[in-house]
N, C-alpha and C positions, 0 to 999 in steps of 0.2 A: 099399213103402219106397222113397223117394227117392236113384237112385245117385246114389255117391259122384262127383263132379267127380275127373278127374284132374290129376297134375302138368301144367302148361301148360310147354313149353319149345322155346326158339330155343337151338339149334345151328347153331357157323358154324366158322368159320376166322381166322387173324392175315391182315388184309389183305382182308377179303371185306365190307367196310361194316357191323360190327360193331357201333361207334361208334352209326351212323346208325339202325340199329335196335335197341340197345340205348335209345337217343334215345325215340325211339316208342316201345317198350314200358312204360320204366318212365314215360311220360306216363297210357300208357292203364292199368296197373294201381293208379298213382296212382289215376285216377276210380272205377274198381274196386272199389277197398280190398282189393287183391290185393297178398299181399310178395313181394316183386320182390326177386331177387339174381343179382349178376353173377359168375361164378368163373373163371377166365382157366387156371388151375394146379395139380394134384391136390394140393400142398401146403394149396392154399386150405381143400380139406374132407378134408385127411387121409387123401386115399387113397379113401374111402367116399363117394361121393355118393347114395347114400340114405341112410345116415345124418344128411350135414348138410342133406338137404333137410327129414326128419324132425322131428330136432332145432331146429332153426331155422324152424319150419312153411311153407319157403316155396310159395307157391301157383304162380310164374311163375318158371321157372329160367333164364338165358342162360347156356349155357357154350360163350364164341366160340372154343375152343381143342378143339373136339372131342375128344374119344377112344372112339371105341363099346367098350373095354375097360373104362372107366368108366361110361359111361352105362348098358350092359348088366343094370349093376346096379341099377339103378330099379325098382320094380315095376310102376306106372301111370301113362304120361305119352301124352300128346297131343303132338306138338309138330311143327318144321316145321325144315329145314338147308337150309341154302343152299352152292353150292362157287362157286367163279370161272373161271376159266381161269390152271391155275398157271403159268403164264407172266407176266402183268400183275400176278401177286403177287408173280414174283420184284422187276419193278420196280418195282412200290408201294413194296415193304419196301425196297428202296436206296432210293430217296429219301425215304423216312419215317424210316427207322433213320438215315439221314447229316444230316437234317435237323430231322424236328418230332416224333419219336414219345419219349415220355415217358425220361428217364434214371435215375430213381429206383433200380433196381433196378442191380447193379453188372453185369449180366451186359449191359443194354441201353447204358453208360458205355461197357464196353469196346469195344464195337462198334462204335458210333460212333467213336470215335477209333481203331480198325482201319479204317473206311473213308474219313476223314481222311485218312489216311496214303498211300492208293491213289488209281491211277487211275481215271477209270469205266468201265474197260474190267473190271481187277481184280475192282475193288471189285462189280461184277454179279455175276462170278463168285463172286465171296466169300458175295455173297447167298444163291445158287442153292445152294450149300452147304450155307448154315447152315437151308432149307427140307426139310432131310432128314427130319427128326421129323413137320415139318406132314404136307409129303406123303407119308408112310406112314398118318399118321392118315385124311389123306383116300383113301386106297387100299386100306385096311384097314374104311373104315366100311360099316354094312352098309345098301346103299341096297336093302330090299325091304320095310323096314317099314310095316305098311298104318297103322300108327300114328303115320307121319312123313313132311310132306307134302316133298318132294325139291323144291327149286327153283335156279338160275342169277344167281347176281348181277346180269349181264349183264342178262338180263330185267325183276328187279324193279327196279332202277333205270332205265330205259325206259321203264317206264310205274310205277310206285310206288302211284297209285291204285288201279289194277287186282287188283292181287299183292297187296297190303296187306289188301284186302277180302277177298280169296281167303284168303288166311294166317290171318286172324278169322274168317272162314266155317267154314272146316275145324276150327278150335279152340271156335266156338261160340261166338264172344266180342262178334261183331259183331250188330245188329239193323238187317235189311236192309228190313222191311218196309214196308210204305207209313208216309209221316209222316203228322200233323195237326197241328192248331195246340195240342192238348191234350197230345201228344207232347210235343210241343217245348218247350211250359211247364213242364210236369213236370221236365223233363232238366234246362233252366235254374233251376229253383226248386233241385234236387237238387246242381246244379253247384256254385252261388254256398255254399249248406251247406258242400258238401265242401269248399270252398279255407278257409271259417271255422274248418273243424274241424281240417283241417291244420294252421292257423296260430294255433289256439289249445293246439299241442303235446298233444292227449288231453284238454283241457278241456270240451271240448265233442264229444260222442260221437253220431252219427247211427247209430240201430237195424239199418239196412242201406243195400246197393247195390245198385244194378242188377246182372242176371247178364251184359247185354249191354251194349256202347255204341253210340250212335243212330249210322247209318253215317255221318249226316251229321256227326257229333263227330269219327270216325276218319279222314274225310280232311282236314278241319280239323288236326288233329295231323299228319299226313303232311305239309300243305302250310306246317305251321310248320318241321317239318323238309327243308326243300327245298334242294337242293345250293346254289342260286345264295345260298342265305341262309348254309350254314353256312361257306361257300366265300366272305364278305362281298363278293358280287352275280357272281360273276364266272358264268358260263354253262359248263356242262360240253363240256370241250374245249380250254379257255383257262388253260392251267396257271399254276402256282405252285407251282414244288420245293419252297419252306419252307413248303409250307400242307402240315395233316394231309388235308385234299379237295383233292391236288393236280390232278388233269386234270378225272377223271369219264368218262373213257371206254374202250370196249371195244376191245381188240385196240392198246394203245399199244406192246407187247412190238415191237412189227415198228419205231417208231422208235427203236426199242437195241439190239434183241440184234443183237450181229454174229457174225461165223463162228464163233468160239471157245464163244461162248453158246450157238448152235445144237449145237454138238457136242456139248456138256458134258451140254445139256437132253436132247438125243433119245437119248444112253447112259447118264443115269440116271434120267429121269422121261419116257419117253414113252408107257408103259403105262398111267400115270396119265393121260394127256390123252387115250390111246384108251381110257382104260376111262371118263370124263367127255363122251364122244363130243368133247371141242373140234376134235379131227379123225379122219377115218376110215381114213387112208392111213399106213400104219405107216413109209412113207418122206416123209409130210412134211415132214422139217426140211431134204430134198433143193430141191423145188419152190421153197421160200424165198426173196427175195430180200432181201437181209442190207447191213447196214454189214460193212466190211474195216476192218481194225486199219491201222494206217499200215505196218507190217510187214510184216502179208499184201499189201499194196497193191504195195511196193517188189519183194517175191517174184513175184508175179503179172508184174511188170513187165518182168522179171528171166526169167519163164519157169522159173522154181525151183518146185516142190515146198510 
């Protein structure tokens, strides 16, 4: 008897390139014919995420808002998480939230116009605050599942080819073996069907899919989704505060946080960064070398306190 496929599923975080692998995935379940669904929100599936994976038959789950209190609940899944360093999500989210990240929601309105209102000295802080949920989630999740491959933002965007392959390996999703020219026809004759069948709404119905996709498909997809493209050319590094791909790189927390940040960060979240290893020194936010508020600068200056 042929087992049962499990749930496929990416797990991440607000701010951890979500977007960008949500991107890829539902490309490659598209080719698939795997249903793909995104859930940000326990309201999304009521509290129950086995139930609405069930109910909703979905094959590939993204839930970039993690909570292993929910997910716990699942019975069968495969899947792979990625964290960041909660530091460069504090600054992600300021300048996504004051600038390009969705307002629909009245909760994301208000916010926005609370960081409006501030300076970006504040308004970090305000940030850093409002990541208090996230970061319990990511502090709370349980990284020892041999069912869930643990990975680093930092990393998979670094190299993306790499990790992307790695990520479909482990899920069984990818077919790494040697190509031919008889491969390759196949997959194209099977391609050009599937976007027909797509686009004739259920009209036209192909018997089946492949279980894998040719590796060379998946980095084709990777390489459509490439920073410099969704980021329109700019090169990671080269910011743009109003873009949702503002920088693209690691460790940007060191040109913002200044002293007050540092403080805020290391007596509410710094267990979290020693237990992510992002540093090993339980007094790193001492080592630091930080912006001064204009305040602290006049103080220092002063020989004050």
């Amino acid at each position: 008897m042929k087992e049962e496929r499990p749930l496929f599923a990416f797990f991440g975080h607000h701010k951890g390139a979500t977007d960008w692998f949500n991107s890829i995935l539902s490309q490659l379940c598209s080719e698939l014919k795997l249903t793909f669904a995104v859930v940000h929100y326990p309201e999304m599936f009521n509290g129950d995420l086995q139930k609405f994976v069930a109910e909703n038959k979905i094959d590939f789950l993204s839930y970039d808002n993690a909570d292993y209190a929910y997910v716990s609940q699942l019975d069968h899944y495969q899947g792979f998480h990625v964290v960041r360093d909660p530091r460069d999500i504090c600054v992600s989210a300021y300048f996504s939230h004051l600038h390009s990240h969705g307002t629909k929601r009245a909760y994301w309105a208000e916010q926005r116009a609370a960081l409006q209102s501030m300076s970006k000295t504040d308004g970090l802080l305000y940030e850093m605050k409002c990541r208090k949920q996230q970061f319990t989630e990511m502090y709370t999740w349980n990284y020892q599942q041999s069912n869930v491959l643990e990975l680093r933002m930092e990393e998979v965007t670094q190299n993306p080819y790499k990790h992307l392959v790695q990520i479909l390996s482990f899920l069984d999703l990818v077919d790494t073996s040697s190509s031919s020219v008889k491969k390759r026809f196949q997959y194209c004759l099977y391609s050009g069907l599937r976007r027909l069948e797509v686009r004739s709404n259920g009209y036209l119905a192909l018997p089946a899919a492949p279980s894998r996709l040719p590796v060379e498909r998946l980095l084709g997809i990777v390489w459509e989704n490439d920073f410099a493209k969704k980021a329109r050319k700019r090169n990671p590094g080269e910011e743009n505060i109003r873009s949702h791909y503002r920088k693209g790189i690691a460790g940007d927390w060191k040109n913002h946080f200044e002293a007050v940040h540092l403080d805020y960060f290391h007596r509410h979240y710094s267990a979290l960064l020693l237990k992510l290893a992002y540093e090993w020194d339980p007094d790193w936010w001492q080592l630091c070398d930080v912006q001064q508020t204009d305040q602290e600068r006049v103080l220092a200056a002063l020989g004050l306190p």
